[in-house]
Each structure stands twice: as structure tokens, then as C-alpha cells.
C-alpha positions as CSV (number, residue, x, y, z in Angstrom):
1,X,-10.6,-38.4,-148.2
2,X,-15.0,-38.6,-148.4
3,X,-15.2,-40.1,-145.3
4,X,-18.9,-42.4,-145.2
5,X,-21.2,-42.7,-141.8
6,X,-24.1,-45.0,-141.3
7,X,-25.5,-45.9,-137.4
8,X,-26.3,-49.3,-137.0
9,X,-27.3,-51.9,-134.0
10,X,-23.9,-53.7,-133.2
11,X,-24.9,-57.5,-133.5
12,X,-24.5,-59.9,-130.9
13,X,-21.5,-60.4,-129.4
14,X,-20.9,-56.5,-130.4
15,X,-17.9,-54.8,-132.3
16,X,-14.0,-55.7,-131.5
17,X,-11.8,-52.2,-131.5
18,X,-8.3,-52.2,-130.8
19,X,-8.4,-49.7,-128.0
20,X,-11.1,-50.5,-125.6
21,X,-11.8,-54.0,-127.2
22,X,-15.9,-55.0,-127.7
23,X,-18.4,-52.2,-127.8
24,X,-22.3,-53.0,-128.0
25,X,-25.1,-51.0,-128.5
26,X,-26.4,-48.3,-131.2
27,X,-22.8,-47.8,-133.2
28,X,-21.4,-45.5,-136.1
29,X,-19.3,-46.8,-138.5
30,X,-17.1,-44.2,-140.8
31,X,-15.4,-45.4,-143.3
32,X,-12.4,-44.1,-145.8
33,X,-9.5,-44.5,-148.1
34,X,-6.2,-42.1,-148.4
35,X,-5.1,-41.3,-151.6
36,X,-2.1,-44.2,-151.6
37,X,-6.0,-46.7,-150.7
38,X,-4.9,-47.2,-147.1
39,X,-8.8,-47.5,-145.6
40,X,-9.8,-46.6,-142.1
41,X,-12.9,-48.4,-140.4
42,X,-13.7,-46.5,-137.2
43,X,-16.4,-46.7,-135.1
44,X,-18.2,-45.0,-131.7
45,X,-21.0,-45.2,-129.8
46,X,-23.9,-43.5,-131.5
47,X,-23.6,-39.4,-130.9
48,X,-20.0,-39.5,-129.2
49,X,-17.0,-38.0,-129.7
50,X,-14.6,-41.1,-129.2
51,X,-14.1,-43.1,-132.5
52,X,-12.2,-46.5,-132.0
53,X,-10.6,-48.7,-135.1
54,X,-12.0,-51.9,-135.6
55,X,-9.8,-54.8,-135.2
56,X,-8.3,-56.3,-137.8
57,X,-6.1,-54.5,-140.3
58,X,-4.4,-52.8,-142.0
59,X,-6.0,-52.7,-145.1
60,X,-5.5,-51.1,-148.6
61,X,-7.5,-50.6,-151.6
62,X,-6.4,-50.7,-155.3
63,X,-8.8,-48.0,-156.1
64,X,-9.8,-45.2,-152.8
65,X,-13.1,-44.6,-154.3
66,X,-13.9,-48.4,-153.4
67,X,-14.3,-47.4,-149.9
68,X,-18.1,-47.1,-150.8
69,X,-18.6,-50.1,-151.5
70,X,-16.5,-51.5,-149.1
71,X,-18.5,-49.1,-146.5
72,X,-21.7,-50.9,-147.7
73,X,-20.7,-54.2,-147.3
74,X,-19.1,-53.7,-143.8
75,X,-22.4,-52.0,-142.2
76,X,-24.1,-55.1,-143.5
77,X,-22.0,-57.5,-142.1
78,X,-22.2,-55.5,-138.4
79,X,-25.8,-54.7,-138.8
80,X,-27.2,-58.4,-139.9
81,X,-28.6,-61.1,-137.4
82,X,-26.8,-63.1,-136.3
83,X,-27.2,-67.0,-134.6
């Protein structure tokens, strides 16, 4: 698995996990797919060691190598402004 990491400002409202529910503040998102597509979506405070999954899930790709994109589109959904 090519795991993919980008840090990003958690909007408002912050970022639902399943284990310690909403986290706010500078975030890391990493992002990948298992051979069979099954993707992960974790993310920590910036510079931690504790990653969390965000809520939702589970989710599976046709093709791993999506993940990318999918990786792209997820940091700009988290990282956008929102009302």
C-alpha cells in the first residue's frame, strides 16, 4: 500500500473519528487502498503519533491506485471554508 499525507486546517465544526469523535485544529490526513481496494482514511493531530479513522465507512475501490485521487478530493473537502 503507498500510503498519501497532506496537513490541513480541519474546518469548522472539525473532523468526526470513530474513536475519540471531533478533532479540530492543524490535522493530517493519510490515505490508502489494500490490494483487494479496501481504503483507509486516517487522521491525527498535526506531528502526533495517534492516528484516528474518520467516520463513515467502510469503503472500497474498484481500482487501489484511485486512492490518489480520492486522497485529493478528501483534503479538499476537509480543508475548504465552510458557512
Amino acid at each position: 500500500m503507498n500510503d498519501r499525507y497532506s496537513t490541513f486546517t480541519a474546518p469548522k465544526g472539525g473532523v468526526m473519528t470513530k474513536e475519540v469523535g471531533v478533532i479540530t485544529g492543524e490535522l493530517e490526513l493519510c490515505t490508502g487502498a489494500e490490494a483487494d481496494g479496501e481504503l483507509t482514511m486516517r487522521v491525527r493531530y498535526a506531528g502526533a503519533a495517534e492516528w484516528y479513522t474518520l467516520d463513515g465507512g467502510p469503503h472500497r475501490l474498484y481500482d487501489p491506485r484511485d486512492h490518489e485521487v480520492v486522497h485529493d478530493v478528501v483534503v479538499g473537502l476537509l480543508h475548504r471554508d465552510h458557512p
